[in-house]
DRENDO-1510 file (C-alpha; in Angstrom, 1 decimal, always signed):
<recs>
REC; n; res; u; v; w
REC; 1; UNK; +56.6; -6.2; -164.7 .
REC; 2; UNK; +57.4; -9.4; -165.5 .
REC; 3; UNK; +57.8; -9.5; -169.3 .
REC; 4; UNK; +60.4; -6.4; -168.5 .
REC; 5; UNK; +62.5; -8.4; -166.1 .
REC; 6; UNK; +62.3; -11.0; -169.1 .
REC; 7; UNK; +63.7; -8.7; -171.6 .
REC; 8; UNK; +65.7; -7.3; -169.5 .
REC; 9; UNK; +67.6; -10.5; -168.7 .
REC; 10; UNK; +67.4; -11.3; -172.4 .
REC; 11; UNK; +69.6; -8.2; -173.1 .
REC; 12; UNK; +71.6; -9.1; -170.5 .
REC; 13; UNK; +72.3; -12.6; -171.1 .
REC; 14; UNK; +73.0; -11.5; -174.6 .
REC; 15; UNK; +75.5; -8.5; -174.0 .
REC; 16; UNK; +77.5; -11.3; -172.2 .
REC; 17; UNK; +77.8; -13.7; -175.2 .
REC; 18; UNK; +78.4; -10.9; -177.6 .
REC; 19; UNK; +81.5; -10.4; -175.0 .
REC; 20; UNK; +83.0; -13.7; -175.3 .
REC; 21; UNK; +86.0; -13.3; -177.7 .
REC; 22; UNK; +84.5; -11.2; -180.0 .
REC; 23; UNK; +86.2; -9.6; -183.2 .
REC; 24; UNK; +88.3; -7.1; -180.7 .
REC; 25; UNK; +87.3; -5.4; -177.8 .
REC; 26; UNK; +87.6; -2.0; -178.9 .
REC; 27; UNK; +85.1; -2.3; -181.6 .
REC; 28; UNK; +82.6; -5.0; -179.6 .
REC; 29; UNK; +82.5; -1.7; -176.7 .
REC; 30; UNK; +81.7; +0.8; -179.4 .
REC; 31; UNK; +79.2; -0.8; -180.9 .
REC; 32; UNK; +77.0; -2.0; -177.9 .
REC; 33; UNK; +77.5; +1.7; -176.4 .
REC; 34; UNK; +74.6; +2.7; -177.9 .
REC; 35; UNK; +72.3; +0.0; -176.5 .
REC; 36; UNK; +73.9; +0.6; -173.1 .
REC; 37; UNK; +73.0; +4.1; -173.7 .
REC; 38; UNK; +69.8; +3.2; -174.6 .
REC; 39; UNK; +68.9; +1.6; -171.6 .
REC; 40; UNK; +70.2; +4.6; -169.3 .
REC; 41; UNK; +67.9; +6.5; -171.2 .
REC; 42; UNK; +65.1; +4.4; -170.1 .
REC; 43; UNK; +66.2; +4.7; -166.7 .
REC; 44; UNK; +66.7; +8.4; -166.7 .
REC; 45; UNK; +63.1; +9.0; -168.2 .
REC; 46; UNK; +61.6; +6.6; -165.6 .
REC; 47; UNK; +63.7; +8.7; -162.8 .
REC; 48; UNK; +63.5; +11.9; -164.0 .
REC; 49; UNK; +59.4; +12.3; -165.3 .
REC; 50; UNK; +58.4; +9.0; -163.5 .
REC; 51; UNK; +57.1; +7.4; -165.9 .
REC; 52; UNK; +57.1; +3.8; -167.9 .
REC; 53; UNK; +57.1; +3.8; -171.9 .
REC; 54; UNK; +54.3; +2.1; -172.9 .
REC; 55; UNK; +54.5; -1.7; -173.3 .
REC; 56; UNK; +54.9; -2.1; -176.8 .
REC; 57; UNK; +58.1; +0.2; -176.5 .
REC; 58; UNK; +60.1; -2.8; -174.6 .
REC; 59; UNK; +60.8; -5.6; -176.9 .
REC; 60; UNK; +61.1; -3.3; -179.5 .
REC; 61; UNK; +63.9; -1.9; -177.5 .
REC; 62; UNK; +65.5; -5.2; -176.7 .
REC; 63; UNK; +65.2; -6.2; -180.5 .
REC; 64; UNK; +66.8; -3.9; -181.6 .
REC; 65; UNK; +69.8; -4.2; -178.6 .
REC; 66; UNK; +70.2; -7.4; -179.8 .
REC; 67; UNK; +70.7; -6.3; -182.9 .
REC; 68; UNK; +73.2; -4.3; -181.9 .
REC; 69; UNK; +74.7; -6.9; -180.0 .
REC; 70; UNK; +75.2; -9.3; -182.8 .
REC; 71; UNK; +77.1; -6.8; -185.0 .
REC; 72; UNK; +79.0; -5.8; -181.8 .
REC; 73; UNK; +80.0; -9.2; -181.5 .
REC; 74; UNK; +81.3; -10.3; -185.4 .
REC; 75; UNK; +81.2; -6.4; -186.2 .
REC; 76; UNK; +78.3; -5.4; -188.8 .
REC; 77; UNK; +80.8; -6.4; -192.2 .
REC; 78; UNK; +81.2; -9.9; -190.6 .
REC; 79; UNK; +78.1; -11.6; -189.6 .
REC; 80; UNK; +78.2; -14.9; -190.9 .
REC; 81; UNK; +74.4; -15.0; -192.1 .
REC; 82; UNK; +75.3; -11.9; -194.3 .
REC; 83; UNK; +78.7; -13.6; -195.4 .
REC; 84; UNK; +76.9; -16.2; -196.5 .
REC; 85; UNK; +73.8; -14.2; -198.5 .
REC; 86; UNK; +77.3; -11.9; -199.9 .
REC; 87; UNK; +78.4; -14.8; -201.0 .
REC; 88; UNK; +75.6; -16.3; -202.9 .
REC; 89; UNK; +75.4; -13.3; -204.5 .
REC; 90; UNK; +72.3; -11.9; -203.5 .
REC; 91; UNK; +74.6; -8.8; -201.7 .
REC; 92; UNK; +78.1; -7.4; -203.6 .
REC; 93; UNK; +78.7; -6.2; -199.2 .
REC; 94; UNK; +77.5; -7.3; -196.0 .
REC; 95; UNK; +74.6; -5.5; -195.3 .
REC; 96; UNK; +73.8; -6.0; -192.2 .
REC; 97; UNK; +74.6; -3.0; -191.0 .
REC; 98; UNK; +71.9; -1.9; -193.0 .
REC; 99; UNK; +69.3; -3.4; -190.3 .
REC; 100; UNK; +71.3; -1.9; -187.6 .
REC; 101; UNK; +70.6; +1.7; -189.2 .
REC; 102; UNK; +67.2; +0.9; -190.3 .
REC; 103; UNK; +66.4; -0.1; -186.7 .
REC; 104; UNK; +68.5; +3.2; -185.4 .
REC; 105; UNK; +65.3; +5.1; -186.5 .
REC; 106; UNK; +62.5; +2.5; -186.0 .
REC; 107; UNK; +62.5; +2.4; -182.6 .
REC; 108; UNK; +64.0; +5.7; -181.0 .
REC; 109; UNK; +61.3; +7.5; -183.4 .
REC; 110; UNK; +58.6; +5.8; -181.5 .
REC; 111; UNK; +60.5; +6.7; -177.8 .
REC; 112; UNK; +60.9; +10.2; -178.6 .
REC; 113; UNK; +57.6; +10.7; -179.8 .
REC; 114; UNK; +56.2; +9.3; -176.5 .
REC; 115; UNK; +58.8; +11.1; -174.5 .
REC; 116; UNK; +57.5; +14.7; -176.5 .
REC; 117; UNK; +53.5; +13.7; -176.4 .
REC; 118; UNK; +54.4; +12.8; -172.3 .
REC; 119; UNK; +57.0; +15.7; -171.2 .
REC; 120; UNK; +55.7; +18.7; -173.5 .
REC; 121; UNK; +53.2; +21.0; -174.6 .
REC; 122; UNK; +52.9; +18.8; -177.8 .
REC; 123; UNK; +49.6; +16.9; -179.1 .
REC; 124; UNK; +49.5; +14.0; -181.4 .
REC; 125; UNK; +49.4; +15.0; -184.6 .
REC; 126; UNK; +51.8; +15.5; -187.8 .
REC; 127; UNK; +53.8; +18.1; -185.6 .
REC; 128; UNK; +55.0; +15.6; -183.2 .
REC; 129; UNK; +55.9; +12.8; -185.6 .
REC; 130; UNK; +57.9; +15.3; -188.0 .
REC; 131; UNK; +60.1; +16.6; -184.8 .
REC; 132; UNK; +60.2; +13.2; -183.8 .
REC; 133; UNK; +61.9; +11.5; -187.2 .
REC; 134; UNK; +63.9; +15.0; -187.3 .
REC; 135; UNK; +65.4; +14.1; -183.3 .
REC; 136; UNK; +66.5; +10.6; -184.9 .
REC; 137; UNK; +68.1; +11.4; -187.9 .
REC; 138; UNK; +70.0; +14.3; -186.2 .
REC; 139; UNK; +71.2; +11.5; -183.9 .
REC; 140; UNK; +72.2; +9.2; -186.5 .
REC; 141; UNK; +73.7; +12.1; -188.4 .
REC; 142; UNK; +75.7; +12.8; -184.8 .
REC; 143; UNK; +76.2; +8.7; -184.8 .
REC; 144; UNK; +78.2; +9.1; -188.3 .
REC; 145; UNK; +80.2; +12.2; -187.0 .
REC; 146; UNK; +81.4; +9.6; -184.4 .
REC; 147; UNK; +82.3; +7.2; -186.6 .
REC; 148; UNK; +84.4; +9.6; -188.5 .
REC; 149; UNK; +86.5; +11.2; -185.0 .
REC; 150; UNK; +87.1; +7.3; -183.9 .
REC; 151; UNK; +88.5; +6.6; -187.5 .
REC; 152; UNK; +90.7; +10.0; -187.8 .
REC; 153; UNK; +91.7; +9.4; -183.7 .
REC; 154; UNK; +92.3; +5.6; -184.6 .
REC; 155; UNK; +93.5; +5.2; -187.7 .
REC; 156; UNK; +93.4; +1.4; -188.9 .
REC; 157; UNK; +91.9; +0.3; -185.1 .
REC; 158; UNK; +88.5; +2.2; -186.2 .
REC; 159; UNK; +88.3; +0.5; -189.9 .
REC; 160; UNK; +86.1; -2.5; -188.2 .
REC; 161; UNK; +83.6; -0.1; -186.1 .
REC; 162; UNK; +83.5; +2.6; -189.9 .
REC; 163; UNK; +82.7; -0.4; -191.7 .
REC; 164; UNK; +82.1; +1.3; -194.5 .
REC; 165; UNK; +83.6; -1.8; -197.1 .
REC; 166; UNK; +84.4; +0.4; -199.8 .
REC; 167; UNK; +81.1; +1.7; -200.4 .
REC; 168; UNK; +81.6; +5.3; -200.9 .
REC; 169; UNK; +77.9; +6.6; -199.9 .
REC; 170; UNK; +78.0; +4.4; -196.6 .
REC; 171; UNK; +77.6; +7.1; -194.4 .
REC; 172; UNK; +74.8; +8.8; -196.6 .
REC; 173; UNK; +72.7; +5.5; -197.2 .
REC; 174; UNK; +73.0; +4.8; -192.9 .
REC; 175; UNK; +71.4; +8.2; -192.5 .
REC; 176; UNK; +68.5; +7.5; -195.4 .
REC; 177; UNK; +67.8; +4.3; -193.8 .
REC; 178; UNK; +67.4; +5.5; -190.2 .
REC; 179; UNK; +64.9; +8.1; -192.1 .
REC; 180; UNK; +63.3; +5.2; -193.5 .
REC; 181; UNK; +63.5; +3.0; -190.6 .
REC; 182; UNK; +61.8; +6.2; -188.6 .
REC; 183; UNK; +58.9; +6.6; -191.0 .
REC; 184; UNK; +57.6; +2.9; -190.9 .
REC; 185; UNK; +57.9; +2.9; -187.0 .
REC; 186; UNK; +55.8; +5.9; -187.0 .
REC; 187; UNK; +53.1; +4.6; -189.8 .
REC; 188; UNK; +53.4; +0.5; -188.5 .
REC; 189; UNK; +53.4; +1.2; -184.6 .
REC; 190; UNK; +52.1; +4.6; -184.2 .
REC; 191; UNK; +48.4; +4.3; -183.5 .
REC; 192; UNK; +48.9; +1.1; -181.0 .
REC; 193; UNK; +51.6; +3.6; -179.4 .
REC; 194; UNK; +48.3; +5.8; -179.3 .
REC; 195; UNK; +45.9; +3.3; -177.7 .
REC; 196; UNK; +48.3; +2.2; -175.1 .
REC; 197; UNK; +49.2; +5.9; -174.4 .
REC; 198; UNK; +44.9; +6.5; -173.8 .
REC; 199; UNK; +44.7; +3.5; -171.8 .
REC; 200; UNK; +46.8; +5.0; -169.0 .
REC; 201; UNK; +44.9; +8.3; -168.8 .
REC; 202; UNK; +42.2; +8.1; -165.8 .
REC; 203; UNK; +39.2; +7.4; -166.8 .
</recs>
């Protein structure tokens, strides 16, 4: 209880400095929506099935918020650390946006496969972890519909939240890397998810 109330004021305290005179409020409010919406999620599943996620679930979560955050705050083609490595030529773009998708499927894999192994019929095995990597790419795939409606709605105000800098497969390499991002959750955190998930049955 008390590491959450730790995060949780982590992702707090950083949602109010990604606030403070940040690229422009319209942007800074569409990119965090998703970690707000990630949080209600939380809540709703603890309301709704009452039930916690498993431990390990909770600072991955507030990782990647921050994540979110950060790009939220410069938007995800200005952070200065990826200026910089841009610059130096290491990246022709900023890619940090790149970790912001990448993250899009490492950690929501892991919370819908607990939310399918605890709420449904389903047992561990390959079943669950393919319709789990499905759920998130159908959501990032949803994600990138968004993207394009604000744009088309918004014209030049949506450019900084598309963020696309030129690259013409943007949208298609976001989707690949929350694949990606969705398959190393699953093979990197999958059996600890498993452990903790035993631990709580009664013994």
């Amino acid at each position: 209880m008390k590491n959450k109330k730790v995060l949780l004021l982590i992702f707090f305290v950083v949602l109010v400095w990604s606030a403070i005179r940040p690229h422009d409020y319209f942007t800074w409010f569409l990119e965090v929506a998703p970690a707000l919406g990630g949080l209600a999620i939380i809540l709703f599943v603890q309301k709704r099935y009452h039930f916690e996620f498993t431990r390990s679930l909770y600072p991955l979560f507030t990782l990647h918020a921050v994540i979110l955050m950060i790009g939220a705050h410069w938007t995800y083609a200005e952070v200065p650390l990826f200026n910089w490595l841009r610059d130096a030529g290491l990246f022709s773009r900023n890619n940090y946006d790149k970790i912001g998708h990448f993250m899009q499927g490492f950690v929501p894999v892991l919370m819908t496969r607990e939310v399918l192994l605890r709420t449904s019929p389903l047992k561990k095995g390959k079943w669950v972890n393919f319709l789990s990597a499905c759920v998130v790419l159908a959501a990032s795939a949803f994600y990138e519909l968004i993207e394009w409606w604000v744009s088309i709605a918004t014209g030049s105000a949506g450019d900084s939240f598309l963020g696309t800098q030129g690259y013409i497969w943007d949208t298609q390499s976001d989707m690949f890397l929350c694949l990606i991002g969705s398959i190393v959750g699953l093979i990197l955190i999958r059996r600890t998810q498993d452990k903790e998930l035993a631990a709580l049955q009664p013994s």
